[in-house]
MARGUPA-28987 format. One record per atom (N, C-alpha, C): residue in three letters; y, x, z; atom name; chain. Coordinates in steps of 0.2 Angstrom, whole numbers. Each point is the difference from the previous one (the first is absolute). Layout:
% residues N
+------+-------+-------+-------+------+-------+
: rest :    py :    px :    pz : atom : kette :
+------+-------+-------+-------+------+-------+
:  ala :     Y :     X :     Z :   CA :     A :
...
+------+-------+-------+-------+------+-------+
//
This chain:
% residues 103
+------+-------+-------+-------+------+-------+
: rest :    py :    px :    pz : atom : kette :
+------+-------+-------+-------+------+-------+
:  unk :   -99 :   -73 :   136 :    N :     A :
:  unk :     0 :     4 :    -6 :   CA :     A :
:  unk :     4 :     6 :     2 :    C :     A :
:  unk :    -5 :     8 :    -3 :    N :     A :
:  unk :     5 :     6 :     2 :   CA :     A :
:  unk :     6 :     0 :    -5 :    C :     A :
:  unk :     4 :     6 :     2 :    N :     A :
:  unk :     6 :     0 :    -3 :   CA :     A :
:  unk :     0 :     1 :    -6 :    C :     A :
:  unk :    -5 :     4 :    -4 :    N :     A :
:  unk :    -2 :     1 :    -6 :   CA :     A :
:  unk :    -2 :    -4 :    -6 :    C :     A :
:  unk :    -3 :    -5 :     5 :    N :     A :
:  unk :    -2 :    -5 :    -4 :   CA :     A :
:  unk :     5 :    -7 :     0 :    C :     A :
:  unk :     4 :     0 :     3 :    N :     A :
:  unk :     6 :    -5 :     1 :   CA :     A :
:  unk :     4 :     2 :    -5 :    C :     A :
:  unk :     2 :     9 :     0 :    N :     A :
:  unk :     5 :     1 :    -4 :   CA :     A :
:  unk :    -2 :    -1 :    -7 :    C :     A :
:  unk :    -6 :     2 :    -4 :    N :     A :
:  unk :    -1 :     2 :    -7 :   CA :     A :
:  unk :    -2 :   -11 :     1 :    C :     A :
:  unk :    -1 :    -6 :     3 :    N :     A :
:  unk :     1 :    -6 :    -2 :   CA :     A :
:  unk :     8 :    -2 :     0 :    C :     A :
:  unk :     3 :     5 :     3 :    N :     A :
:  unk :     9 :    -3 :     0 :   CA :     A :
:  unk :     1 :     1 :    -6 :    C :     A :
:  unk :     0 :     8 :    -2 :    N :     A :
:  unk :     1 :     1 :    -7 :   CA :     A :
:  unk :    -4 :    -1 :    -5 :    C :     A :
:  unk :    -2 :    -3 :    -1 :    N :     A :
:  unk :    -5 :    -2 :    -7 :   CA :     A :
:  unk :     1 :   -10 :     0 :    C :     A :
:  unk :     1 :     1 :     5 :    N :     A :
:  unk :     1 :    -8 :    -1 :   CA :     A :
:  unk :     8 :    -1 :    -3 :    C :     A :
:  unk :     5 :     5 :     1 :    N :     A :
:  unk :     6 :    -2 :    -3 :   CA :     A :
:  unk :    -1 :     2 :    -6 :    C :     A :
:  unk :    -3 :     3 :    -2 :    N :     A :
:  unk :    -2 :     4 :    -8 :   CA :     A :
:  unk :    -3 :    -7 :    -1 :    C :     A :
:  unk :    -5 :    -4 :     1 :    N :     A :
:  unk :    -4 :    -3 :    -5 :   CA :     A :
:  unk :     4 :    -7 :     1 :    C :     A :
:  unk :    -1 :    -2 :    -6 :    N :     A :
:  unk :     0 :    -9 :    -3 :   CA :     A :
:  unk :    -3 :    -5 :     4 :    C :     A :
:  unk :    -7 :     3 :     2 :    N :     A :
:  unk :    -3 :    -3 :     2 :   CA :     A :
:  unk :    -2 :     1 :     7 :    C :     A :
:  unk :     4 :     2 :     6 :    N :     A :
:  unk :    -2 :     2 :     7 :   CA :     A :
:  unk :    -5 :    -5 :     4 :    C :     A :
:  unk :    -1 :    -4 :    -2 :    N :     A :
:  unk :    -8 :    -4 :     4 :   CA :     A :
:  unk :    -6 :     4 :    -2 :    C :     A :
:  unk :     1 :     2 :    -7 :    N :     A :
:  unk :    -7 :     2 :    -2 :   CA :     A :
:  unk :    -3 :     8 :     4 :    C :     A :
:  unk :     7 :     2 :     3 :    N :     A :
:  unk :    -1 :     7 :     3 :   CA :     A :
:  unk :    -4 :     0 :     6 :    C :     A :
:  unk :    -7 :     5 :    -1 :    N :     A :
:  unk :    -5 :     1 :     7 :   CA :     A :
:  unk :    -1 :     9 :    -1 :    C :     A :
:  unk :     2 :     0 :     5 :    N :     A :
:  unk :    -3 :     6 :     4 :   CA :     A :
:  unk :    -6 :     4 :     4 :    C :     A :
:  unk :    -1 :     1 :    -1 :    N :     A :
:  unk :    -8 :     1 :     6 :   CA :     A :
:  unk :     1 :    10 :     3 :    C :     A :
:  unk :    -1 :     1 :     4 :    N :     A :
:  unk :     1 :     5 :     4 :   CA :     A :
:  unk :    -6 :     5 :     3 :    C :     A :
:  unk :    -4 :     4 :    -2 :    N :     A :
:  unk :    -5 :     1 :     3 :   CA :     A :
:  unk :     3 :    10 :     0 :    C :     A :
:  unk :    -7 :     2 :     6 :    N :     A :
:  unk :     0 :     6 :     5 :   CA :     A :
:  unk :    -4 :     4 :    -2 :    C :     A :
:  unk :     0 :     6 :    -2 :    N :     A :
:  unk :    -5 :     5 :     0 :   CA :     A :
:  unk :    -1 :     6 :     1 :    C :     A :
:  unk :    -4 :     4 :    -3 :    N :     A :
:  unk :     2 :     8 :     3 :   CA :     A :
:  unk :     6 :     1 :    -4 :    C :     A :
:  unk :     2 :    -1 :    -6 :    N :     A :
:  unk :     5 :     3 :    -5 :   CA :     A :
:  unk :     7 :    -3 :     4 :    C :     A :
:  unk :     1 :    -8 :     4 :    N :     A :
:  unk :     6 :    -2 :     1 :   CA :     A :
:  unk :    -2 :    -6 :     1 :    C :     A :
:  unk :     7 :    -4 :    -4 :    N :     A :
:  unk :     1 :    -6 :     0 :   CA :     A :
:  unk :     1 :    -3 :    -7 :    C :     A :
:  unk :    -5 :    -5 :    -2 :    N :     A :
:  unk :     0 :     0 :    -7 :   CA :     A :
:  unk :     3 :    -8 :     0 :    C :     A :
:  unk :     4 :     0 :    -4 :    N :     A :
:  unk :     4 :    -7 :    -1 :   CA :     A :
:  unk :    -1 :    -3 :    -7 :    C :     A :
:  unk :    -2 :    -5 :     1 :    N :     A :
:  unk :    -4 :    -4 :    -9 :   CA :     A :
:  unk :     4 :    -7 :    -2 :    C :     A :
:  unk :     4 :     4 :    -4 :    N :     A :
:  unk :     5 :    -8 :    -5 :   CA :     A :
:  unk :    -3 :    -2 :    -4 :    C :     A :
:  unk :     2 :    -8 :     2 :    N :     A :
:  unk :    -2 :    -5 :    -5 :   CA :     A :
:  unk :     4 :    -5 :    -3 :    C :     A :
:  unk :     4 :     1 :    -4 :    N :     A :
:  unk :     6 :    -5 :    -3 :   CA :     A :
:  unk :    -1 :    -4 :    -7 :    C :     A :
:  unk :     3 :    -5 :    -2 :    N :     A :
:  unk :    -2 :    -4 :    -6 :   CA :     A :
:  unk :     2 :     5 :    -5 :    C :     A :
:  unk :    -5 :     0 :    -7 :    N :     A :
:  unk :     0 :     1 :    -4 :   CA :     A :
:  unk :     6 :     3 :    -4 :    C :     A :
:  unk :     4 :    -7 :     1 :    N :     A :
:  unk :     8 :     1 :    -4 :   CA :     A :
:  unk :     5 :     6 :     4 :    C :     A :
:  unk :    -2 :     2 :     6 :    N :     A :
:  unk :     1 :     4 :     4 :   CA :     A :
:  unk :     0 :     7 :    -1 :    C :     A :
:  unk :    -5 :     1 :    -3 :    N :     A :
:  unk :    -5 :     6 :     0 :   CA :     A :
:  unk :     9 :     5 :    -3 :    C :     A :
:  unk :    -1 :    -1 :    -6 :    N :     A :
:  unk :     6 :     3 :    -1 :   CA :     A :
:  unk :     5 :     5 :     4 :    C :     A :
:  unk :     6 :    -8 :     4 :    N :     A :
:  unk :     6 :     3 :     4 :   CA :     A :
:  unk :    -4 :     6 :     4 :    C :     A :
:  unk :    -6 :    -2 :     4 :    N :     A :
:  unk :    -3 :     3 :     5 :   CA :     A :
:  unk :    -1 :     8 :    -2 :    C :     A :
:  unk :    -6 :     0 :    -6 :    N :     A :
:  unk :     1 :     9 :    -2 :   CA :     A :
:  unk :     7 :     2 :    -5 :    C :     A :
:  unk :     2 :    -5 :    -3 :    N :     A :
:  unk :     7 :     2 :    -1 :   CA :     A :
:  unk :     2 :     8 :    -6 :    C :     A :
:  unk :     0 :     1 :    -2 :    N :     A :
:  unk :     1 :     1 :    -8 :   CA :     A :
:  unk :    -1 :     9 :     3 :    C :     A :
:  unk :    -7 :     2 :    -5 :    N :     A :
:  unk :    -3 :     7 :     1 :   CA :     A :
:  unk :    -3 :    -1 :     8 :    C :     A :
:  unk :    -1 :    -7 :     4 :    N :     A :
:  unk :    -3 :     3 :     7 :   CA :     A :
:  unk :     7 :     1 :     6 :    C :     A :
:  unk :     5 :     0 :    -2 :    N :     A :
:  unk :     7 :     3 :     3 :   CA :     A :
:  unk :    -1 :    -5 :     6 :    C :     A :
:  unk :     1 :    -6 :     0 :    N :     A :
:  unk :    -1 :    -6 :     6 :   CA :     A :
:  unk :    -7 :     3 :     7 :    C :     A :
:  unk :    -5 :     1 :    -7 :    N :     A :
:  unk :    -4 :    -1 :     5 :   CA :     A :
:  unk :     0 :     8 :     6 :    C :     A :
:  unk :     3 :     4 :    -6 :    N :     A :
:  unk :    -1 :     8 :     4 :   CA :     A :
:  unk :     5 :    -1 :     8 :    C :     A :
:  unk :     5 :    -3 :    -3 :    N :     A :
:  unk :     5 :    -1 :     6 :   CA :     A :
:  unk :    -1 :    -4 :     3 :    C :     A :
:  unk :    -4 :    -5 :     2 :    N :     A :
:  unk :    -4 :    -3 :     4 :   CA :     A :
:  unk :    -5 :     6 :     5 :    C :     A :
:  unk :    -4 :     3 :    -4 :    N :     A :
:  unk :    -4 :     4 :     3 :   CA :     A :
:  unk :     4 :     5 :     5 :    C :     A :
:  unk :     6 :     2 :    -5 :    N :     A :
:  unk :     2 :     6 :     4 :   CA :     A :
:  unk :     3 :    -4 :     7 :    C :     A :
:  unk :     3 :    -6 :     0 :    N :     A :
:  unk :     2 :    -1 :     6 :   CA :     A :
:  unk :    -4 :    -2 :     6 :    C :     A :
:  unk :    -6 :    -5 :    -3 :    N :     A :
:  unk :    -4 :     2 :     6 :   CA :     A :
:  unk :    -2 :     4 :     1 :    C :     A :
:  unk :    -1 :     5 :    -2 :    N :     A :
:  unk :    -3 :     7 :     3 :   CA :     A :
:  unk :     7 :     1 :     5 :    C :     A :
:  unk :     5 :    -1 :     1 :    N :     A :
:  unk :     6 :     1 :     4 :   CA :     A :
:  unk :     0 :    -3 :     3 :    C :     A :
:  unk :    -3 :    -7 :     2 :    N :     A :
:  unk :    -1 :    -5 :     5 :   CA :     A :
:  unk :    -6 :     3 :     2 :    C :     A :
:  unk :    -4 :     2 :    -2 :    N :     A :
:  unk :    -7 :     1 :     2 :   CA :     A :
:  unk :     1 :     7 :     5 :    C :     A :
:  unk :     4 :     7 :    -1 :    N :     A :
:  unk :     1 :     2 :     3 :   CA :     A :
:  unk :     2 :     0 :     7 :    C :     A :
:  unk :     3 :    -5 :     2 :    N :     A :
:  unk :     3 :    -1 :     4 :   CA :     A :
:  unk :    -4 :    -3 :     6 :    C :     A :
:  unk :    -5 :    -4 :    -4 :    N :     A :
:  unk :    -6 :    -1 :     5 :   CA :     A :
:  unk :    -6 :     8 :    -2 :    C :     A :
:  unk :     4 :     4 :     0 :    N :     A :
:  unk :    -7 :     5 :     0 :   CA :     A :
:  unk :    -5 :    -3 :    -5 :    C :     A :
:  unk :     0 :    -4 :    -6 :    N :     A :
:  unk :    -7 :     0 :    -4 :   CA :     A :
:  unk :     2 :     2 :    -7 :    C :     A :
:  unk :    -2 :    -1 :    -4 :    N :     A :
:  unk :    -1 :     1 :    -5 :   CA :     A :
:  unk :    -2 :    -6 :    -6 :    C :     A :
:  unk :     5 :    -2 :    -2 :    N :     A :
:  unk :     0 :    -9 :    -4 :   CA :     A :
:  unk :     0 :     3 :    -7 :    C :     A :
:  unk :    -6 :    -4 :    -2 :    N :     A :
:  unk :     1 :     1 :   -10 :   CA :     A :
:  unk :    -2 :    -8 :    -1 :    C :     A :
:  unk :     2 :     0 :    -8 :    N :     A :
:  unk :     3 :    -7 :     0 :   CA :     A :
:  unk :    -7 :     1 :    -7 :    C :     A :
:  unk :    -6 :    -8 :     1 :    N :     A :
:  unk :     0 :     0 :    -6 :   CA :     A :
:  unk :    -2 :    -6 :    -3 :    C :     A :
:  unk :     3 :    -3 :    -8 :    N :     A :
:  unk :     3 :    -7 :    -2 :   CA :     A :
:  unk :    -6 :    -1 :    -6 :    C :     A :
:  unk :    -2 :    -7 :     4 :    N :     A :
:  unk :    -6 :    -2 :    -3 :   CA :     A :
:  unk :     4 :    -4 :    -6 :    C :     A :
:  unk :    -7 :     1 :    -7 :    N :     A :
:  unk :     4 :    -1 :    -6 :   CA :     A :
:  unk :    -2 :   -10 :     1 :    C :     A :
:  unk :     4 :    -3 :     0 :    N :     A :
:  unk :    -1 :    -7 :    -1 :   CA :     A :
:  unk :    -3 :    -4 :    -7 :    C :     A :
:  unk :    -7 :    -5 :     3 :    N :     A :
:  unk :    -5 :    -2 :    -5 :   CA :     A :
:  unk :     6 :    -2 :    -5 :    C :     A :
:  unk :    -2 :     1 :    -7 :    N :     A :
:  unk :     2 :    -1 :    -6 :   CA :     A :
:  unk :     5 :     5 :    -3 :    C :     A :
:  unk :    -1 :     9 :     4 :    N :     A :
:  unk :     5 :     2 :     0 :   CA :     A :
:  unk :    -1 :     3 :    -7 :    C :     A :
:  unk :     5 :     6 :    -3 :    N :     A :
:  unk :     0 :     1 :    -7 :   CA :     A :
:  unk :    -5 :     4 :    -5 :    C :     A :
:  unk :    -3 :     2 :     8 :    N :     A :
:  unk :    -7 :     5 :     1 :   CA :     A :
:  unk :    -7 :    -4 :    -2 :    C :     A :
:  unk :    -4 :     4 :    -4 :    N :     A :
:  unk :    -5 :    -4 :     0 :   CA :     A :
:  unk :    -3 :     1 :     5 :    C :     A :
:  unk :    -6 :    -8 :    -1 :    N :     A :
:  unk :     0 :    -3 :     6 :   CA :     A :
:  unk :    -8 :     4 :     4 :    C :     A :
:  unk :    -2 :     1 :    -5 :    N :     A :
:  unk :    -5 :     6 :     1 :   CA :     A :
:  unk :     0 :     6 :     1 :    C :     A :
:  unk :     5 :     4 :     4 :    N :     A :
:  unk :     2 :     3 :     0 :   CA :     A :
:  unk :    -3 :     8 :    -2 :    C :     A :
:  unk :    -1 :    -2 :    -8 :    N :     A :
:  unk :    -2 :     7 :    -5 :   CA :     A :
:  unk :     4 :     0 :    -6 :    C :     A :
:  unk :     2 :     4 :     0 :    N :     A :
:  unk :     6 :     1 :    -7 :   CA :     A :
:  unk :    -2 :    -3 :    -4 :    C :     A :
:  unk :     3 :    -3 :    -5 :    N :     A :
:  unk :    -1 :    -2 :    -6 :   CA :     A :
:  unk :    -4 :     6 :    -5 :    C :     A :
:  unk :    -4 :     0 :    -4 :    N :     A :
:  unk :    -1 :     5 :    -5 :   CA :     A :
:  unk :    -2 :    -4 :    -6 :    C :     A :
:  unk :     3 :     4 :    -3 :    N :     A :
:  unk :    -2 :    -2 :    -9 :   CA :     A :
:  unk :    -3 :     8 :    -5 :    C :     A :
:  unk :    -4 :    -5 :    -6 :    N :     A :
:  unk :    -3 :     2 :    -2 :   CA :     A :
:  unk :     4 :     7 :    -6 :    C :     A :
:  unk :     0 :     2 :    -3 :    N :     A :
:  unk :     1 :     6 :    -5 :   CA :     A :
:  unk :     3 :    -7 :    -5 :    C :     A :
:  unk :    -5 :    -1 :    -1 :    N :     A :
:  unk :     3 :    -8 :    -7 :   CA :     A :
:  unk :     4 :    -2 :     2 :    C :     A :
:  unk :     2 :    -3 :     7 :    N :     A :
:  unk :     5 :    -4 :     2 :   CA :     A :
:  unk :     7 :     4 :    -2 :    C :     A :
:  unk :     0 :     6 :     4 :    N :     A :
:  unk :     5 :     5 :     2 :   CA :     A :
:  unk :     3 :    -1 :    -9 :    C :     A :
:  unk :    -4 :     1 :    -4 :    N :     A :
:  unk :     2 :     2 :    -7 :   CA :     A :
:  unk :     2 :    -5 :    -4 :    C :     A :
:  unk :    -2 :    -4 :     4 :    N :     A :
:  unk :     4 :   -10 :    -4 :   CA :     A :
:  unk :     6 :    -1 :     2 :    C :     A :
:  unk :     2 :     3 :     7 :    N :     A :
:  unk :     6 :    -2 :     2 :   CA :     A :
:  unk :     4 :     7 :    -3 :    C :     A :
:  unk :     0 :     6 :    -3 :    N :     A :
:  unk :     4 :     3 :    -5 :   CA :     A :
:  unk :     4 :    -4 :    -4 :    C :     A :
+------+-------+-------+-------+------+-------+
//
């Protein structure tokens, strides 16, 4: 396992509830090194952390690990089935009538 990918499962495992559930996957391209979280549900939370704040400071560090190996890490956290998101992933839309019932 590289260092980048060691470090962002050390720390997100101390962050989550649920540290089994945490996987990682690692993959190489023109752009860098793209790192793919996957954490339970109840997790989701701590992980991006109130406005995004957890997750930006994740990102920002491993770009600081990553430098060090000369690459380029960005971090990105797959939303877990059942998330709060619909699941078809197309916004909700409502009708004119709707919007004016709920006045």
């Amino acid at each position: 396992m590289e260092p980048d990918q060691a470090f962002l499962e050390y720390a997100v495992k101390a962050l989550a509830d649920h540290p089994e559930a945490v996987e990682t996957t690692r993959t190489i391209d023109q752009m860098g090194v793209l790192l793919t979280l996957t954490v339970h549900p109840e997790d989701m939370g701590k992980i991006i952390g109130k406005s995004g704040k957890t997750a930006e400071a994740l990102r920002i560090l491993l770009r600081v690990v990553g430098m060090k190996g000369n690459a380029r890490v960005n971090l990105k956290i797959n939303e877990p089935v059942g998330g709060k998101r619909a699941s078809t992933g197309e916004p909700e839309t409502k009708t004119i009538d709707q919007v004016v019932e709920e006045l």
